[in-house]
C-alpha positions in Angstrom: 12.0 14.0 18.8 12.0 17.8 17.8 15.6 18.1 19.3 17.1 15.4 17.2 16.9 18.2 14.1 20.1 19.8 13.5 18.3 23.4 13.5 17.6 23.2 16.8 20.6 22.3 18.3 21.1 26.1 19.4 18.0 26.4 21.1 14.1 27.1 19.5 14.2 29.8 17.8 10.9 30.6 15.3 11.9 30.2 12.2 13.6 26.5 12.6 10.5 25.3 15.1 8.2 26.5 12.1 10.1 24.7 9.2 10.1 21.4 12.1 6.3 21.6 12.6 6.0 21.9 8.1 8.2 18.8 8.1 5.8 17.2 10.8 2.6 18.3 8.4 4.6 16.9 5.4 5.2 13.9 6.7 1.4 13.1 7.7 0.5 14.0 4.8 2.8 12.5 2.4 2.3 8.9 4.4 -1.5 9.6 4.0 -1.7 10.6 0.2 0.9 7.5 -0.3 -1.4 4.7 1.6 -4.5 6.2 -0.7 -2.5 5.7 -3.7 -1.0 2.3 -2.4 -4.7 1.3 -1.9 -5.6 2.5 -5.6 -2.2 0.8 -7.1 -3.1 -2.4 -5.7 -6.6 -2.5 -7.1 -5.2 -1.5 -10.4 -2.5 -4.1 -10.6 -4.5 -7.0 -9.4 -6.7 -6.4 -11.9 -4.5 -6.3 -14.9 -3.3 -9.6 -13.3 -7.2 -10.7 -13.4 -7.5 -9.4 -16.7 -9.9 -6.9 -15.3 -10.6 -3.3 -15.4 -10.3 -2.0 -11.7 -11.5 0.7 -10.6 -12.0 3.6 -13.2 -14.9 6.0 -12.3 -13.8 7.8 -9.4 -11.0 10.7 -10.9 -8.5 9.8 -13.8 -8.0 6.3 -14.3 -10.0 5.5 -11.0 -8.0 7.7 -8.8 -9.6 8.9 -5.9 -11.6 5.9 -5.7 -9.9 5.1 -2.5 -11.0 8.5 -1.4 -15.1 8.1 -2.7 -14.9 4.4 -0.5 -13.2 6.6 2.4 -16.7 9.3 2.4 -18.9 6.5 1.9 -17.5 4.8 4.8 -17.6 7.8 6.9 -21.4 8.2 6.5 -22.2 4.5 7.5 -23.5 3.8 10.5 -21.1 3.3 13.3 -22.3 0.0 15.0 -20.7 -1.2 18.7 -21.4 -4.5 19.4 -23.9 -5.1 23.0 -21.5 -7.4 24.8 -18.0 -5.4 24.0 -15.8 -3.2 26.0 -16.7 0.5 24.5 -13.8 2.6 25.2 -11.5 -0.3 24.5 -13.6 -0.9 21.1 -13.0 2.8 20.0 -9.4 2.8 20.8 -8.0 0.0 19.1 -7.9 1.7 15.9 -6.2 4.6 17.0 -3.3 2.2 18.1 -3.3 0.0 15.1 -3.1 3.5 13.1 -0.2 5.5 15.3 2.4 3.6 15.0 2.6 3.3 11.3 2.9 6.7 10.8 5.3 7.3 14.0 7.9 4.4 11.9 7.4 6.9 8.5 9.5 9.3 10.8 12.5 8.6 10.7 12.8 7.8 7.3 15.2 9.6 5.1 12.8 11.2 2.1 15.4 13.0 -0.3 18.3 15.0 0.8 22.2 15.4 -0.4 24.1 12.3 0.7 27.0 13.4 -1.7 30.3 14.4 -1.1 30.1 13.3 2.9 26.8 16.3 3.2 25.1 13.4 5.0 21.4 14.3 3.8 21.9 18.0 4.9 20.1 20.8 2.8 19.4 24.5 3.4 15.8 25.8 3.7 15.8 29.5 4.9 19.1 29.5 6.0 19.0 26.8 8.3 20.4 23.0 7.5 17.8 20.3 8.1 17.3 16.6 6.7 14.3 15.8 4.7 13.4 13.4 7.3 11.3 14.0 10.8 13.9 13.0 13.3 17.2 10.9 13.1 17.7 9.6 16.3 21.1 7.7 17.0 18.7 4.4 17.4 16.7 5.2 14.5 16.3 1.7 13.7 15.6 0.0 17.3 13.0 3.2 17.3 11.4 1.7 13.9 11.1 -1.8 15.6 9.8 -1.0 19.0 7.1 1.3 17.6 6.4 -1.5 14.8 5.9 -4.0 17.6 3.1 -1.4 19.7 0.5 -2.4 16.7 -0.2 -5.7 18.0 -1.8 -3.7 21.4 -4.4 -2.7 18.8 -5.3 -5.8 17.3 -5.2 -7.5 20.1 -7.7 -4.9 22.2 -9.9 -5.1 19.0 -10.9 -8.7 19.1 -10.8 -8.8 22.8 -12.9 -6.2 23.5 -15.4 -7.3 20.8 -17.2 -9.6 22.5 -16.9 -12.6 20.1 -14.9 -15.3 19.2 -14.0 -14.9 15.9 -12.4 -11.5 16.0 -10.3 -13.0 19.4 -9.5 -15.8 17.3 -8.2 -13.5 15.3 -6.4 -11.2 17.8 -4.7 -14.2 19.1 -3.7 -15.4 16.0 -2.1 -11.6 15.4 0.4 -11.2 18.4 1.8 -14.8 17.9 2.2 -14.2 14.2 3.7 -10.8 15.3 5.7 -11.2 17.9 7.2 -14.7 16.3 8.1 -12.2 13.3 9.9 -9.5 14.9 12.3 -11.8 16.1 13.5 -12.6 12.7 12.8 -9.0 11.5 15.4 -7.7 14.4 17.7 -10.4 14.0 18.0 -10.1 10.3 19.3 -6.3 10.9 21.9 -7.9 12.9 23.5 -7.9 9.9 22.8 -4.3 8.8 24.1 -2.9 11.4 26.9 -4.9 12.1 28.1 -3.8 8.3 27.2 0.1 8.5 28.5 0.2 12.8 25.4 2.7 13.1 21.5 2.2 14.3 20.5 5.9 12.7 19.1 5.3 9.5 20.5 8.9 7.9 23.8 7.3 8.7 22.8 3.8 7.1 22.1 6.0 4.0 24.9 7.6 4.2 27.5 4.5 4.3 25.5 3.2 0.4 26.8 5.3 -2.0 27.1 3.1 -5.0 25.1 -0.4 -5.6 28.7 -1.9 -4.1 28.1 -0.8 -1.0 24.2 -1.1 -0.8 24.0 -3.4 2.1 21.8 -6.3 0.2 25.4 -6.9 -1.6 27.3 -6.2 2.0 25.3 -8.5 4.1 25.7 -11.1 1.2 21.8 -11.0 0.4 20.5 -14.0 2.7 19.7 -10.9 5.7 17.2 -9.0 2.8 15.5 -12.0 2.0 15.0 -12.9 5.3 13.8 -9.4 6.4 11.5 -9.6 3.3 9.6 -12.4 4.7 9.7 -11.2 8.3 8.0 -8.3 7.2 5.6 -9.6 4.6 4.4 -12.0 7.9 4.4 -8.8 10.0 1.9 -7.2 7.8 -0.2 -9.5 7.5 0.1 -9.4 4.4 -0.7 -12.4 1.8 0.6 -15.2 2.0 1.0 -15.0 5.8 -2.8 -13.0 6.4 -4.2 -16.2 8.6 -5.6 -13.5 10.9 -7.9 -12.4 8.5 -9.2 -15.5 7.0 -12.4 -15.9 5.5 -13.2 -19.5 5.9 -11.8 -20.1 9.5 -12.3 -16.1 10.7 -15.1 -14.2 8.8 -12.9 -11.4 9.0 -10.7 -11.9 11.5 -10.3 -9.2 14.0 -11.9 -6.7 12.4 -15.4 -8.4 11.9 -17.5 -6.4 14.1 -15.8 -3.0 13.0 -18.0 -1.0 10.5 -17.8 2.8 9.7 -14.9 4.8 9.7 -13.3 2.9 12.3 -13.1 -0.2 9.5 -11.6 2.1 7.6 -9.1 3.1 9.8 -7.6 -0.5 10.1 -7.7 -1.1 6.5 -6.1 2.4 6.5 -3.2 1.4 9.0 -2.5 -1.9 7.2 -1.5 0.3 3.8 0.2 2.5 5.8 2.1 0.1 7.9 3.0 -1.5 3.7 4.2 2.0 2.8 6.3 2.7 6.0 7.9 -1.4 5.6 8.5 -0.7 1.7 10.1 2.4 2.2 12.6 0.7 5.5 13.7 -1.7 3.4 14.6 0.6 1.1 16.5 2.7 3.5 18.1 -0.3 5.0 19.3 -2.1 2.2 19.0 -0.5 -1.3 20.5 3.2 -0.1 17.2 5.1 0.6 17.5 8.6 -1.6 20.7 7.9 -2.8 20.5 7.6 -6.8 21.5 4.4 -8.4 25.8 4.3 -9.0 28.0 2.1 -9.9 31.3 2.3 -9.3 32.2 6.5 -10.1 29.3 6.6 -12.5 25.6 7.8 -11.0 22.5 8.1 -12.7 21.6 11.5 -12.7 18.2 12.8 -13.6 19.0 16.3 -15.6 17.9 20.1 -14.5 16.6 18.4 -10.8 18.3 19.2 -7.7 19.9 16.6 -5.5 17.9 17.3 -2.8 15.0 16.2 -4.8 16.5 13.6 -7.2 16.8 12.1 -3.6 13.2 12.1 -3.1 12.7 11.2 -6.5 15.1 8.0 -6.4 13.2 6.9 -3.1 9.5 6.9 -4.5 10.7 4.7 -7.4 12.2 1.9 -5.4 10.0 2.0 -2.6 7.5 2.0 -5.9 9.3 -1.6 -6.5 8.7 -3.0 -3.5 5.0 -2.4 -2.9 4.8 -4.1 -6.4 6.4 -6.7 -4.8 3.9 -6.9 -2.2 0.3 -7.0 -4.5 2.2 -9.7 -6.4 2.8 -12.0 -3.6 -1.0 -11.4 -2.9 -2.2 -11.9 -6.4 0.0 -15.1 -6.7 0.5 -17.3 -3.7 -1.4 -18.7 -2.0 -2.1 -18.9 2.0 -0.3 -20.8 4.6 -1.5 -23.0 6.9 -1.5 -21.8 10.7 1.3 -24.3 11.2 3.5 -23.7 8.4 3.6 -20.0 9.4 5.0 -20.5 12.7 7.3 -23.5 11.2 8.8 -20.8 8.6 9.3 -18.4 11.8 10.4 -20.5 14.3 12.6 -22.9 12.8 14.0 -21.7 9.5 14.2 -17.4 9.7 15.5 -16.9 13.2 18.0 -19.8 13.3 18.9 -18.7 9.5 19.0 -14.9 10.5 21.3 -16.3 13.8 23.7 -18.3 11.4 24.5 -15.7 8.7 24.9 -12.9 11.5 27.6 -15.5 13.1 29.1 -15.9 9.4 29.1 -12.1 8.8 30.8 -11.9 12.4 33.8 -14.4 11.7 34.4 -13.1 8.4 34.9 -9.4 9.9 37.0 -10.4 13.4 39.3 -12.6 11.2 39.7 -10.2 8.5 41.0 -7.4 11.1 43.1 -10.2 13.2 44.4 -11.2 9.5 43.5 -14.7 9.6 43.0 -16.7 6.4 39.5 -15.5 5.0 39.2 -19.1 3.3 39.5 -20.7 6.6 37.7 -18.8 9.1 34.5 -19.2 5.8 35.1 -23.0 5.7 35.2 -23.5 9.2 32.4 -21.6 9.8 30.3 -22.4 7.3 31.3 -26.3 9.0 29.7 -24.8 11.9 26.3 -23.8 10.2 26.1 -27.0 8.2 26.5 -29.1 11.8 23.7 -27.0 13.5 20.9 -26.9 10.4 21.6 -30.6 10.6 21.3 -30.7 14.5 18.1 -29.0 13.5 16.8 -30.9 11.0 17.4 -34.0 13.2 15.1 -32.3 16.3 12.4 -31.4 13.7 12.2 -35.5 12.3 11.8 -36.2 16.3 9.2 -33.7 16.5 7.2 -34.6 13.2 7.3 -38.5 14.5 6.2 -37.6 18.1 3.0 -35.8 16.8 2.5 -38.6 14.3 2.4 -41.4 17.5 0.2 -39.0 19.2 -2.0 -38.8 15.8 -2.0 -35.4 14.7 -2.2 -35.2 11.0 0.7 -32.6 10.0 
């Protein structure tokens, strides 16, 4: 990953591996300090929702409360359960925790994208990014190591000994794994518009609201991806893996200690890391706000850091966006969830990616744009209703058979 820098291109010289291993420290510990204050925000807004205080002792405004609950959790007792696999117990944190932080890697977190500079900026005489690494499958990179934190879950009810937190862990990889379908197909989309997988280059190709790719994919891929991801989370209104009433606590019910923590610690992060993607992916990551050949500068800051500046307030948007859905809706039932995944996101995510597909083939073989939409859009409308048709068949077969949904 260290060679995908630009400053190393020439070989590893000191003073570029030095300012790699500071952007490797930075980016720990900006991921880090962001999950504590995601952790803090969401306690906050909740409560203003609740007409509560929220937390307020702990630091100005209730601050470092997340920090006071992370030492109080690190002095409780660390309790392994008789019956469960030990080294497989102590693990599955760790590999719930990784990968969150391995996805904040290769996102763009300031930088120049002006004038074709592509994110470039000068520290010590060398040209970097302000991003980890920017490999040429940045975004395949994002998903594959997305999809490796279901290995934890599911190790951590399974080696737990009990059935609730395998319950659980079984109910994680199937909510996962039907998700990432419709989270990879939706970027079908993305990338088919931007003709690159490296997310500097993504960036790069959204320099005005016009060509942010929410307006380029025609919208329906973003809200798609939205949901994907909110149901990759686990985040309300898809957390059936960690319901009360059916689960205790899902797979995390016999975790206590710091190793509790470090879940709860992995599922902020893992918020963080999807916020800012999204952002990246379809709102132009560090590139400021423009429309048309007028930008909205902030005065006396460099573009470097207005980049970084722009970045934190829309990913700032979206994890708003996240403690509302959990303040607001409420939870699905285990069948609905895989319902929405199965039969509306990936065929939906599959039928725009086709649209998108004839629209751009017929524009560059000339052929009537007005034509080539009807007539696919004809398509679509035949296969939802080809769809719609096989789920009435379905519904009635499991009503003969007597199943009540």
């Amino acid at each position: 990953m260290l060679s995908l820098d630009p400053m190393l291109e020439g070989g590893v010289l000191w003073t570029p591996l030095i300012i790699v291993l500071v952007k490797v420290l930075l980016v720990f510990v900006v991921g880090l300090v962001a999950t504590m204050l995601m952790v803090w925000f969401e306690r906050k807004v909740i409560a203003g929702m609740q007409n509560r205080v929220g937390p307020n002792k702990a630091g100005p405004w209730g601050i470092l409360q997340t920090l006071a609950d992370g030492i109080k959790l690190f002095f409780k007792e660390d309790l392994i359960p008789e019956r469960s696999d030990r080294f497989m117990f102590r693990l599955a944190p760790y590999l719930a925790l990784v990968p969150a932080f391995l996805s904040f890697a290769i996102i763009p977190l300031g930088g120049d994208f002006r004038d074709g500079k592509g994110g470039l900026v000068t520290l010590f005489g060398h040209q970097t990014r302000l991003q980890l690494a920017d490999p040429p499958i940045g975004v395949l990179f994002a998903l594959a190591i997305s999809s490796i934190a279901v290995y934890g879950l599911m190790l951590a009810g399974w080696s737990s000994g009990s059935k609730y937190p395998l319950l659980g862990a079984v109910r994680a990889s199937a909510q996962m794994v039907s998700y990432e379908a419709a989270l990879g197909l939706s970027l079908g989309a993305v990338l088919l518009v931007s003709g690159t997988l490296s997310t500097a280059g993504i960036v790069d190709m959204q320099s005005s609201i016009g060509n942010w790719n929410i307006v380029a994919t025609g919208f329906v891929p973003f809200v798609i991806f939205m949901i994907a991801a909110t149901a990759e989370l686990n985040r309300p209104p898809f957390d059936l893996v960690e319901a009360e009433q059916e689960l205790v606590g899902g797979f995390n019910t016999e975790y206590s200690s710091i190793r509790f923590a470090l879940f709860y610690l992995a599922e902020f992060m893992n918020t963080v890391t999807m916020s800012a993607l999204i952002v990246t992916l379809f709102f132009g990551g560090p590139q400021p706000i423009a429309i048309g050949n007028t930008t909205l500068d902030i005065p006396f800051v460099p573009n470097a850091i207005e980049g970084t500046i722009w970045l934190l307030l829309k990913v700032l948007v979206f994890l708003y966006v996240y403690v509302w859905f959990r303040a607001t809706l409420p939870r699905f039932r285990y069948d609905q969830l895989m319902d929405l995944g199965w039969k509306i996101l990936i065929p939906g995510s599959l039928g725009w990616f086709m649209l998108l597909a004839a629209q751009r083939v017929g524009r560059d073989a000339g052929w009537d744009q007005i034509v080539v939409t009807l007539v696919t859009a004809l398509v679509l409308i035949c296969g939802y209703g080809l769809l719609l048709g096989a789920q009435h068949v379905s519904r009635a077969n499991r009503e003969k058979d007597g199943a009540s949904f």
